[in-house]
KEFI-613080 format. One record per residue (C-alpha): residue number from 1; residue in three letters; chain; z negated, y negated, x. Coordinates in Angstrom, 1 decimal, decimal comma. Last residue first. Example, Ala and Ser with C-alpha at 12.3 -4.5 7.8 and 13.67 -1.06 7.14 Angstrom:
2
2_SER_A_-7,1_1,1_13,7 $
1_ALA_A_-7,8_4,5_12,3 $
// end
This chain:
356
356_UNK_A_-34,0_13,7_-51,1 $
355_UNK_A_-35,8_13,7_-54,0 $
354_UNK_A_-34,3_13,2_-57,8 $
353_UNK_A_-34,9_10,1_-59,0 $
352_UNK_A_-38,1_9,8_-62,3 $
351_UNK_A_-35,8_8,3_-65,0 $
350_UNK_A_-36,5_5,3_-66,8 $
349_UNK_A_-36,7_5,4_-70,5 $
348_UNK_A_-34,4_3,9_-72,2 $
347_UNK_A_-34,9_2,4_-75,8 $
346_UNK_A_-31,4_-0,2_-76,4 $
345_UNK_A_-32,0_-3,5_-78,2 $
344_UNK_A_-30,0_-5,7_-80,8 $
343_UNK_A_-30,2_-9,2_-81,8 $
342_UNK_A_-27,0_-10,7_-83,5 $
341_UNK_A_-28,4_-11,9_-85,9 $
340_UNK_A_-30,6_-14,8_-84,0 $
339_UNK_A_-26,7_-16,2_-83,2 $
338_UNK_A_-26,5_-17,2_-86,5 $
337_UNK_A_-29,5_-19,3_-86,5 $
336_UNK_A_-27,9_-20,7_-83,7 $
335_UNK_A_-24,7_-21,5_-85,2 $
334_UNK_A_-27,0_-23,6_-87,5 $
333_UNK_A_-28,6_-25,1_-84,7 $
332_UNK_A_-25,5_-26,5_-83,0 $
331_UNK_A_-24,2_-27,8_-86,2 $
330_UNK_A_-27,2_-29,6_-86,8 $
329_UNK_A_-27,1_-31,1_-83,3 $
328_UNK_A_-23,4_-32,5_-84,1 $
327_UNK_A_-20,4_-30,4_-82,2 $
326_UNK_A_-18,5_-32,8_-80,8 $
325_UNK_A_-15,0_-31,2_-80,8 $
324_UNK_A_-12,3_-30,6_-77,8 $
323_UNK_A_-12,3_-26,8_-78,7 $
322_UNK_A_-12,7_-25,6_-75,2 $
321_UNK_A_-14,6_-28,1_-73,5 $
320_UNK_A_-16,4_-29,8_-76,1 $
319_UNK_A_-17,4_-27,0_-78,5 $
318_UNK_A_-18,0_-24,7_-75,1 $
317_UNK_A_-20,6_-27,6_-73,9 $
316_UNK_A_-22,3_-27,9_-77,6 $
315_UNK_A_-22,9_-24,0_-78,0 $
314_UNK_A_-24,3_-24,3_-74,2 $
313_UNK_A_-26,5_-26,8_-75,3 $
312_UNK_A_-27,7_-25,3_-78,4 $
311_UNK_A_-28,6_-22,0_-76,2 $
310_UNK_A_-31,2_-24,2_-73,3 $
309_UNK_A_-30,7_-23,1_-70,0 $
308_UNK_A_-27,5_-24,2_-68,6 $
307_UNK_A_-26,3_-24,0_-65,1 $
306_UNK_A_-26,7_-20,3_-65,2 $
305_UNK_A_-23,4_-20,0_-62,8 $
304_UNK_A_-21,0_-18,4_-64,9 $
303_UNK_A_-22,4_-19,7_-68,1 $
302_UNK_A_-25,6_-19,4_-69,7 $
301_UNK_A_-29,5_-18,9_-68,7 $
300_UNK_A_-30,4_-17,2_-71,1 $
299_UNK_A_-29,7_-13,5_-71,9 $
298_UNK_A_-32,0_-13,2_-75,6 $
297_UNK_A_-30,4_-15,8_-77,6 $
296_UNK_A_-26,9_-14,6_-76,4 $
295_UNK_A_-28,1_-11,0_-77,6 $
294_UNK_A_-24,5_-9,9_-78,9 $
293_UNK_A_-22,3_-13,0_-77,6 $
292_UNK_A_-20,1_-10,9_-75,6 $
291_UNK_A_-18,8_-13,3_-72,4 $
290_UNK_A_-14,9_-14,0_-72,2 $
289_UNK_A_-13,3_-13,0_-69,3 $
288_UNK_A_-11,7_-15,7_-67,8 $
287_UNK_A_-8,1_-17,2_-67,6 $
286_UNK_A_-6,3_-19,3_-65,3 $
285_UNK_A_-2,8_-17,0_-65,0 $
284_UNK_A_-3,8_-16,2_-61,6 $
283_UNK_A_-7,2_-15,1_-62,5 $
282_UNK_A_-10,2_-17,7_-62,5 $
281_UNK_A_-12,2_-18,8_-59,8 $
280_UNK_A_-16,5_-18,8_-60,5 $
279_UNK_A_-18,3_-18,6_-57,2 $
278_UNK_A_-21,4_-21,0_-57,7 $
277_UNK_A_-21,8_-24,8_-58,7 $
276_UNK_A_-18,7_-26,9_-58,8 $
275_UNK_A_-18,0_-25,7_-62,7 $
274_UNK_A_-21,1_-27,7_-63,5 $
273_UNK_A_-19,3_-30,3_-65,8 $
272_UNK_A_-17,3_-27,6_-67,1 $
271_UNK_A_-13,7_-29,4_-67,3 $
270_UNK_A_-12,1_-30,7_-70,5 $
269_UNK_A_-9,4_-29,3_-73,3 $
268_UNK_A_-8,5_-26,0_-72,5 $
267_UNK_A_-11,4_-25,4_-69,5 $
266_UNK_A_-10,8_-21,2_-69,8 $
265_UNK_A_-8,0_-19,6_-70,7 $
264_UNK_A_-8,9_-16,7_-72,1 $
263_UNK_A_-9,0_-12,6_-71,1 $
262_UNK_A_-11,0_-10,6_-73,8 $
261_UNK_A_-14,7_-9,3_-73,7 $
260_UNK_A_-15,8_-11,6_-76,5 $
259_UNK_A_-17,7_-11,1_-80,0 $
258_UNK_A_-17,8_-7,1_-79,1 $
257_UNK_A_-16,9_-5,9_-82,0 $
256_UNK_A_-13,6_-8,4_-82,4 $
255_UNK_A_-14,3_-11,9_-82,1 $
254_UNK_A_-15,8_-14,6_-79,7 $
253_UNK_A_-12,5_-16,4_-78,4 $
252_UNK_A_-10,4_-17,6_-81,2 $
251_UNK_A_-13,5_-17,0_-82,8 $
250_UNK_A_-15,5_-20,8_-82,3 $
249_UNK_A_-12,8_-22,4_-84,3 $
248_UNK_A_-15,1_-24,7_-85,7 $
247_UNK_A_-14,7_-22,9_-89,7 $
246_UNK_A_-15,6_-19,2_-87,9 $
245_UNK_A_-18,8_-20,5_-86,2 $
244_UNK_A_-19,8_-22,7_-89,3 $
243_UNK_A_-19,5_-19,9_-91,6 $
242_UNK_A_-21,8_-18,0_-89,2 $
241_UNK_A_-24,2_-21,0_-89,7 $
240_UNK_A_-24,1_-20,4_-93,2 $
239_UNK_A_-24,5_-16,3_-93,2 $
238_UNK_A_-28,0_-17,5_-91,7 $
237_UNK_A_-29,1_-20,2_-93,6 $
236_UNK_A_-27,7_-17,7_-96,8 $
235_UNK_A_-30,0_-15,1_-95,1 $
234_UNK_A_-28,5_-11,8_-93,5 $
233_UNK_A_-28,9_-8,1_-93,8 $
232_UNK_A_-29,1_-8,7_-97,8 $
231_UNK_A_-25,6_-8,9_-97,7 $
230_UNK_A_-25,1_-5,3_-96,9 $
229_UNK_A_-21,2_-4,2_-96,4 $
228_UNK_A_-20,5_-3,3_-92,7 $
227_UNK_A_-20,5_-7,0_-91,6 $
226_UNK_A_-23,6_-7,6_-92,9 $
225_UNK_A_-25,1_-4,4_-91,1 $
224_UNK_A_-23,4_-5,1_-87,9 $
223_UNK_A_-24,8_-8,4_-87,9 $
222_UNK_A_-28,4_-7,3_-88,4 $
221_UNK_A_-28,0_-5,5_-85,3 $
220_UNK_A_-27,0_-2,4_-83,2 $
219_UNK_A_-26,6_-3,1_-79,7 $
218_UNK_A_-24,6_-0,6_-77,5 $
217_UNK_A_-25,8_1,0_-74,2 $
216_UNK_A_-24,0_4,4_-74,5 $
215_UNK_A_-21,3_3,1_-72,5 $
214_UNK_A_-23,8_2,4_-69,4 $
213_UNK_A_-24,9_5,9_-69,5 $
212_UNK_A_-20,8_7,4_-69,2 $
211_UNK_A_-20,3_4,5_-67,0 $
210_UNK_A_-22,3_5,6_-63,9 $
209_UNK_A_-21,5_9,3_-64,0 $
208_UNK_A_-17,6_7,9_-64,1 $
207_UNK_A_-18,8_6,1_-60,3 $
206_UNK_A_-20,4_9,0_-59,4 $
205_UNK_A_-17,2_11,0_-60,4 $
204_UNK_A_-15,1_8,7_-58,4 $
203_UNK_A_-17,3_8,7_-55,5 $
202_UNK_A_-17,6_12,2_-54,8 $
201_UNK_A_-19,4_14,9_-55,8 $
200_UNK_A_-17,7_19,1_-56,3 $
199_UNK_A_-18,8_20,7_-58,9 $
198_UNK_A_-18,3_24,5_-58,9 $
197_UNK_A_-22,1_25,1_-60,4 $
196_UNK_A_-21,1_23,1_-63,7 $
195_UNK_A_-20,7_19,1_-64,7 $
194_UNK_A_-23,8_18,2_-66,1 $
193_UNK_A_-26,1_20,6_-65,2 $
192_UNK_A_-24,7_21,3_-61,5 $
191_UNK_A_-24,8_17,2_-61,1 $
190_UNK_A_-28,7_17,1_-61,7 $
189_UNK_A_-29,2_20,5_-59,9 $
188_UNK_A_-26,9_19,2_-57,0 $
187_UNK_A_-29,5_15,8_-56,5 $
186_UNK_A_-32,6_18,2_-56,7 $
185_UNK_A_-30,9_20,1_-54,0 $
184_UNK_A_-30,3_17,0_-52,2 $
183_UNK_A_-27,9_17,1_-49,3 $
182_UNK_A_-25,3_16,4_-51,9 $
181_UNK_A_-26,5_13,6_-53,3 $
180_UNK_A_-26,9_12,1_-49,8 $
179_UNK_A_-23,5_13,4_-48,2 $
178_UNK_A_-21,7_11,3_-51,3 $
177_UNK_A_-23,4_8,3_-50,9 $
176_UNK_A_-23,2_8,6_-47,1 $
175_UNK_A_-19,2_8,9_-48,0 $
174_UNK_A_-19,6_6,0_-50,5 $
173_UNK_A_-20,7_3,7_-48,1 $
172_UNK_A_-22,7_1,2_-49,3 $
171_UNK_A_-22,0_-2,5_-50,4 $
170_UNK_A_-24,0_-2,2_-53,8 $
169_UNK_A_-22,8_-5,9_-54,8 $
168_UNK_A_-21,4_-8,7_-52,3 $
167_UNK_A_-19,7_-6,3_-50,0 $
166_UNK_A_-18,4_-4,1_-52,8 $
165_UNK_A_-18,7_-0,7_-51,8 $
164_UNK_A_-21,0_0,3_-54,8 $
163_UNK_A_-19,9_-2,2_-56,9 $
162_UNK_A_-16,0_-1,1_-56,6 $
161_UNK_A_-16,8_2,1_-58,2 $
160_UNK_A_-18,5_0,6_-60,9 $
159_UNK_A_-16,2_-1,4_-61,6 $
158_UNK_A_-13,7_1,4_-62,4 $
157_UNK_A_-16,5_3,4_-64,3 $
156_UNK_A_-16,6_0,0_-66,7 $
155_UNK_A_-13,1_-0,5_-66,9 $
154_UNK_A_-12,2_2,7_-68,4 $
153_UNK_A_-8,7_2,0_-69,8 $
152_UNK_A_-7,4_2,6_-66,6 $
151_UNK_A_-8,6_6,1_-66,3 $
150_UNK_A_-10,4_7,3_-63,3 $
149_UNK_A_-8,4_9,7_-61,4 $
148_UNK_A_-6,5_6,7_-60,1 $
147_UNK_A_-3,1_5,1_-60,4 $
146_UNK_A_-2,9_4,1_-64,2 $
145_UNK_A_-1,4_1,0_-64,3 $
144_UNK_A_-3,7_-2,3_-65,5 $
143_UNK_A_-4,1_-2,7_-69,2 $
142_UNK_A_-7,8_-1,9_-69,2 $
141_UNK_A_-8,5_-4,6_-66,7 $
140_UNK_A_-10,1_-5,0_-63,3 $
139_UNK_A_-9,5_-8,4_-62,0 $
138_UNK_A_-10,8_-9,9_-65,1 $
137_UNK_A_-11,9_-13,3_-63,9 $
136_UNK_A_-15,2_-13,1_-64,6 $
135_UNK_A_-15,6_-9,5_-64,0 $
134_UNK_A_-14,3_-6,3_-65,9 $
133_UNK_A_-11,8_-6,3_-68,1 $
132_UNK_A_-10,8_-5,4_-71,7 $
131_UNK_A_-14,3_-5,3_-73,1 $
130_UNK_A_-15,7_-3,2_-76,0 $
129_UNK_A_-17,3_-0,3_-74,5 $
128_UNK_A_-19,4_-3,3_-72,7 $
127_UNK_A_-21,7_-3,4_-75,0 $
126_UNK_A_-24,7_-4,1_-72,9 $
125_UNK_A_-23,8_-4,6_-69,1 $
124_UNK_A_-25,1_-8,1_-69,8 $
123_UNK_A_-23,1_-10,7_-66,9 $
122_UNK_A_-24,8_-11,6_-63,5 $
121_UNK_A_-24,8_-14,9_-63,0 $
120_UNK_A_-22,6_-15,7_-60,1 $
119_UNK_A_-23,6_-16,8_-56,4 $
118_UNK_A_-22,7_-12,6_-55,6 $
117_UNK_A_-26,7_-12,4_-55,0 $
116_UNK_A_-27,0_-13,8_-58,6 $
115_UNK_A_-27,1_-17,2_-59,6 $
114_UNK_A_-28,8_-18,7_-62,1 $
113_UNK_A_-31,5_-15,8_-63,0 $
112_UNK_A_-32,2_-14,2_-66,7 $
111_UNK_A_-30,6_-10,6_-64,8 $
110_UNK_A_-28,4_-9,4_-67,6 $
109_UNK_A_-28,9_-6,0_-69,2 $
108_UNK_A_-30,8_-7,1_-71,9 $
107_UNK_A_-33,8_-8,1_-69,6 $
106_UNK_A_-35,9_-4,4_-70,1 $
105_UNK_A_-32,1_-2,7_-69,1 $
104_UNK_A_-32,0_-5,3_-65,9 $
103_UNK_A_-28,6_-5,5_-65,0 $
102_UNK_A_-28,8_-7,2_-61,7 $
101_UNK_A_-31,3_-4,8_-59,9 $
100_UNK_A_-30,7_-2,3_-62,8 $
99_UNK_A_-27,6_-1,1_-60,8 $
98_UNK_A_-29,9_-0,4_-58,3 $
97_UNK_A_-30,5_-2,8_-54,9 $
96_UNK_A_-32,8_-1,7_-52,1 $
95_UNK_A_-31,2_1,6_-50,4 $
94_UNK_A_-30,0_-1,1_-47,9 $
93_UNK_A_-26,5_0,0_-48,6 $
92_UNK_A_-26,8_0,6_-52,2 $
91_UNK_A_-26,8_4,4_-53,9 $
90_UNK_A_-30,7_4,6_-52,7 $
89_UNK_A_-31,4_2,2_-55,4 $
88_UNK_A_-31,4_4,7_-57,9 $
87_UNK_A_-31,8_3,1_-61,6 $
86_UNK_A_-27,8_3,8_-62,8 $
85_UNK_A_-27,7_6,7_-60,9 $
84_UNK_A_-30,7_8,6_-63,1 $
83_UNK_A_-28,9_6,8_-65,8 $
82_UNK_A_-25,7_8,4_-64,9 $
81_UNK_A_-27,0_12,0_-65,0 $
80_UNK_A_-28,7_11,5_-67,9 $
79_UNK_A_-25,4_11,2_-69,8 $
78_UNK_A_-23,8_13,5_-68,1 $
77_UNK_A_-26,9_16,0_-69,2 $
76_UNK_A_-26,8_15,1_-72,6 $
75_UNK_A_-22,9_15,4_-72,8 $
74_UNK_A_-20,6_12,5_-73,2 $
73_UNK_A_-17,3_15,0_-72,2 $
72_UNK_A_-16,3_14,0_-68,7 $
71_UNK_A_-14,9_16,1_-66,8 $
70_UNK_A_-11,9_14,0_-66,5 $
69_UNK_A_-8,0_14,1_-67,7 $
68_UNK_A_-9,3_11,6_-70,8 $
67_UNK_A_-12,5_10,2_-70,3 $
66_UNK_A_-12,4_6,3_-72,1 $
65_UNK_A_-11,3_8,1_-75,3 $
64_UNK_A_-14,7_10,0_-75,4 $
63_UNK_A_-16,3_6,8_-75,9 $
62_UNK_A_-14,0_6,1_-79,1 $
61_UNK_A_-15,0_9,4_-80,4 $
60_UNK_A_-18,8_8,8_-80,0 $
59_UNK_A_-18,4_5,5_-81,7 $
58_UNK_A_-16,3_6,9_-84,6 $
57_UNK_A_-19,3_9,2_-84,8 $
56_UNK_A_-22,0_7,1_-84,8 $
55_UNK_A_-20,5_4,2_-86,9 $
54_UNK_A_-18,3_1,3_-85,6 $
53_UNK_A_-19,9_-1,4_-84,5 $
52_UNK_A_-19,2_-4,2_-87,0 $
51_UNK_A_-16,3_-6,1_-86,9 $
50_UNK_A_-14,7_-9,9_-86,5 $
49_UNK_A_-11,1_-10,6_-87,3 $
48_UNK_A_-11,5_-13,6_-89,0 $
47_UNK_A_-10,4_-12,2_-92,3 $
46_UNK_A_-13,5_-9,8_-92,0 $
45_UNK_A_-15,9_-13,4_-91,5 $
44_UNK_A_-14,2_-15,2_-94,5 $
43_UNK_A_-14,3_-11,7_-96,8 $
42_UNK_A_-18,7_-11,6_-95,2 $
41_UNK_A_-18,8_-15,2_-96,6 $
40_UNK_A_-17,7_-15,2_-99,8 $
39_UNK_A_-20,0_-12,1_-100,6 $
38_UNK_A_-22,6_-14,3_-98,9 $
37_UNK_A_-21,7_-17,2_-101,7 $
36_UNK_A_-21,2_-14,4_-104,2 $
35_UNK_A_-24,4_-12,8_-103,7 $
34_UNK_A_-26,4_-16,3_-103,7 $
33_UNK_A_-25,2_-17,1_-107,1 $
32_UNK_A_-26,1_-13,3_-108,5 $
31_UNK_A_-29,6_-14,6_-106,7 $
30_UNK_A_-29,5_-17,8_-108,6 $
29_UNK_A_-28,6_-16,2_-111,7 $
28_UNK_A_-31,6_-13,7_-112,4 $
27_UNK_A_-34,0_-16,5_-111,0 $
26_UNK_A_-32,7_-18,9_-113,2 $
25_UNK_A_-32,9_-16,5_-116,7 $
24_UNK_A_-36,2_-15,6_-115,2 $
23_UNK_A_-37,5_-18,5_-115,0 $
22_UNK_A_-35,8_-19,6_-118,6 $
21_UNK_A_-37,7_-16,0_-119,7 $
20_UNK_A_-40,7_-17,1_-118,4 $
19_UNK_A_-40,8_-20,5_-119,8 $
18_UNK_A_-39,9_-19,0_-123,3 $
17_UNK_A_-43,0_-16,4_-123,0 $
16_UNK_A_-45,6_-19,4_-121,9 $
15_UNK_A_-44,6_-21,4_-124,9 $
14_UNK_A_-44,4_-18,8_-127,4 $
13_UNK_A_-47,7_-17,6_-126,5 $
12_UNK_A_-48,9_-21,4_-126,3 $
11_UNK_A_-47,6_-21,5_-129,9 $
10_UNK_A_-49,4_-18,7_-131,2 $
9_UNK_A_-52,6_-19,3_-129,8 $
8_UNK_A_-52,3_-23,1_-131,4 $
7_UNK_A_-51,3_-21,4_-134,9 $
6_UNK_A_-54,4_-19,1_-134,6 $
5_UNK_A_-56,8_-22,2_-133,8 $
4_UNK_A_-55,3_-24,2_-136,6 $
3_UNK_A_-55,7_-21,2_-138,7 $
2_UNK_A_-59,0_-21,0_-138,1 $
1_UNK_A_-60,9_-18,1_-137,0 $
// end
């Protein structure tokens, strides 16, 4: 071989090991660049008040909290128990409408219509361990007095008492209610397993049945998982347009765990330009519930009255009327790409009903 030939091997050698190690080099501090941008971004998303779901067991103990001074405990068999209810359409006056009707567990626990029978848009059930009130304009709230066997703080078995005889929702009779379940030996073996052979129905046990299924129906997502410490649960495009969220003011309504659930006034600095359509009135202090935004790309269409389909719409609509800002296309889309994070799903299978 010639040494020409040797000394060219050599040098391409040299070449091609000198451009791997400058790749790598970058590559190496990219990424460590990348970490601290996200790193950056998880301490500005913590400082701004927003959480993960808590882990299993600090969840289970903070559904338990919503049963104290009942016979609730979270069991397996309470807990099936109020599914079973949850999908029974013979709890409604004309033993047509479930709880599923309008919170559809395969549709997110919203209803994907523009108005509901109530001429609202029915709201997700999902996550709603984290709310402080119940409807739009937070009639039922966790801070009200305790005068019931039901505890305040437990707003979803409080609504669900009121759905059942609500005109506009189950409107039954809870006393057929009650003589149906307990005409039903099927119905009595179902309630005997949960809550013992000396159980005695009525509505306000129904109605906890009810919410100790729905408080089990929490969304887990790639949010959480950022939030709780791994940065790889998100992309930079995505921890980007969550920086966005934060830096527009966006979570002076949408924080905490649930990303809403709280009382706000609603309208600050313009009027909803559909606000005319459909039953929306606000509390006496002119605030609203604020909507969760875990699974906002999934529970189209938005607002109180469905009036708007399309998600970057909606984003710009709130920017203008609560914030007062014009949020530009690509800011819309970037909270967007945010928004994809916090997709979560429940697995339910529906329940075969007792017989009657």
């Amino acid at each position: 071989m010639q040494p020409n030939n040797i000394f060219s091997k050599i040098t391409f050698i040299a070449s091609l090991f000198l451009c791997s190690y400058i790749l790598l080099f970058h590559f190496v501090f990219s990424f460590e660049d990348i970490g601290a941008k996200l790193q950056e971004i998880l301490n500005e998303a913590k400082k701004a008040t927003l959480e993960p779901l808590p882990e299993s067991n600090k969840l289970l103990t903070l559904q338990k909290s919503m049963f104290v001074k009942t016979p609730i405990n979270m069991s397996k068999e309470q807990i099936e128990l109020g599914k079973i209810l949850y999908f029974d359409s013979r709890l409604s006056g004309n033993k047509l409408l479930s709880c599923n009707s309008c919170h559809n567990i395969a549709l997110y626990g919203s209803s994907f219509v523009d108005i509901g029978k109530e001429k609202l848009n029915a709201p997700t059930l999902f996550n709603s361990l984290f709310n402080d009130a119940a409807h739009y304009k937070g009639d039922i709230s966790r801070f009200d007095k305790e005068d019931s066997v039901i505890p305040a703080k437990n707003v979803v078995a409080r609504a669900s008492l009121h759905a059942l005889s609500a005109e506009n929702e189950m409107n039954a009779d809870t006393k057929k209610i009650v003589s149906m379940i307990t005409e039903s030996s099927e119905y009595m073996s179902y309630f005997k397993r949960a809550y013992g052979v000396k159980v005695k129905v009525n509505a306000e046990l129904i109605a906890l049945s009810l919410s100790s299924f729905i408080l089990t129906l929490n969304t887990f997502s790639r949010y959480d998982d950022f939030l709780a410490g791994n940065l790889r649960a998100m992309s930079v495009e995505e921890a980007d347009g969550m920086r966005v969220f934060i830096n527009r003011g966006c979570v002076a309504c949408h924080n905490g765990v649930g990303l809403g659930g709280t009382m706000q006034p609603f309208e600050v600095m313009k009027n909803y330009k559909y606000s005319s359509i459909g039953g929306m009135t606000s509390n006496i202090d002119k605030m609203l519930k604020v909507p969760t935004l875990r699974n906002i790309t999934l529970t189209a269409p938005y607002f109180h009255n469905g009036a708007i389909h399309k998600l970057e719409d909606a984003i710009q609509e709130m920017g203008n009327i609560q914030l007062g800002i014009n949020l530009s296309n690509k800011e819309a889309k970037q909270i967007m790409i945010f928004f994809e994070t916090l997709r979560g799903q429940v697995e339910i299978t529906i329940p075969q009903l007792p017989k009657l």
